[in-house]
N, C-alpha and C positions, 0 to 999 in steps of 0.2 A: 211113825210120826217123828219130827225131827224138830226139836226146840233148841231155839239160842235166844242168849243173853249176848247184847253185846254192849259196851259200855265206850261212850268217847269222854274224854276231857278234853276243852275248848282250847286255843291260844289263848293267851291274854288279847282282848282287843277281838275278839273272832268269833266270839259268843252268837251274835247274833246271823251273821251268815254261816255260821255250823246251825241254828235253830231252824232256820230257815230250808237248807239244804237234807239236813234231816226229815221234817215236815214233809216237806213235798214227794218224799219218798211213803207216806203212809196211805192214801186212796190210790195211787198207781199198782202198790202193793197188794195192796187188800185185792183188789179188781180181779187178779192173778188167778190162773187157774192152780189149786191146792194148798193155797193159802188161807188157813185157817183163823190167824190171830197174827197181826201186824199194829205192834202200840209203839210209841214214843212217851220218854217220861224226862221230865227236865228234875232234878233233886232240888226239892223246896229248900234248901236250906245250904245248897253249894249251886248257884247260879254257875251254868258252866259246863255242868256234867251231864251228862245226857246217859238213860238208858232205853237200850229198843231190846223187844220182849219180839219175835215172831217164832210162830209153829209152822209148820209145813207139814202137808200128809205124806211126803215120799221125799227121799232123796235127790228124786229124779223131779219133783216140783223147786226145790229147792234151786238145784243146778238151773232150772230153766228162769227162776227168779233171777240169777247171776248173770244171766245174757239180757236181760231186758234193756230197754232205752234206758227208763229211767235210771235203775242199778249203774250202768256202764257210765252213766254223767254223775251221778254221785261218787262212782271211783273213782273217776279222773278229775273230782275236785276237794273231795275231803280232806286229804293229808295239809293241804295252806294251811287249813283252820283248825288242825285236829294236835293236843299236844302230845295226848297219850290216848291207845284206843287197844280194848285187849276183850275178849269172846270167848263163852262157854256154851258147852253144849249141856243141855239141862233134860233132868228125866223126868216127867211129871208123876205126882205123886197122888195126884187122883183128876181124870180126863173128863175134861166139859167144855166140850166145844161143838 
């Protein structure tokens, strides 16, 4: 299984088409074959920051998530609206999915 954190901070002014363009990455996501957990979390208290939590069962689900429509247009449009954006890989510490 393969868990990431990845974390964006908005542009000033960019907030809401980074909310948007995140968003729409969560049901196309999900749908995915070995994809297990695909969240988006906006931080109550820093409007702006965004975090996405997804699991993957394989590496090779993973990778195949990377080639999708959707993925491929959210890469080639994130960075306008993104100020800072930096990803971890995460070991879960007890498995429920």
């Amino acid at each position: 299984m393969v868990v990431k954190q990845v974390t964006f901070i908005a542009q000033s002014g960019h907030e809401e088409p980074l909310r948007i363009l995140l968003r729409d990455m969560v049901q196309p996501s999900r749908a995915e074959q070995g994809c297990l957990r695909y969240d988006i979390y906006e931080m109550s208290k820093i409007p702006g920051h965004f975090v996405v939590v997804e699991a993957w069962e394989s590496e090779e689900a993973l990778e195949g998530h990377r080639h999708s429509e959707h993925y491929l247009y959210y890469k080639a449009n994130y960075e306008v609206h993104t100020a800072e954006k930096y990803s971890q890989e995460l070991t879960p510490l007890f498995e429920e999915f």
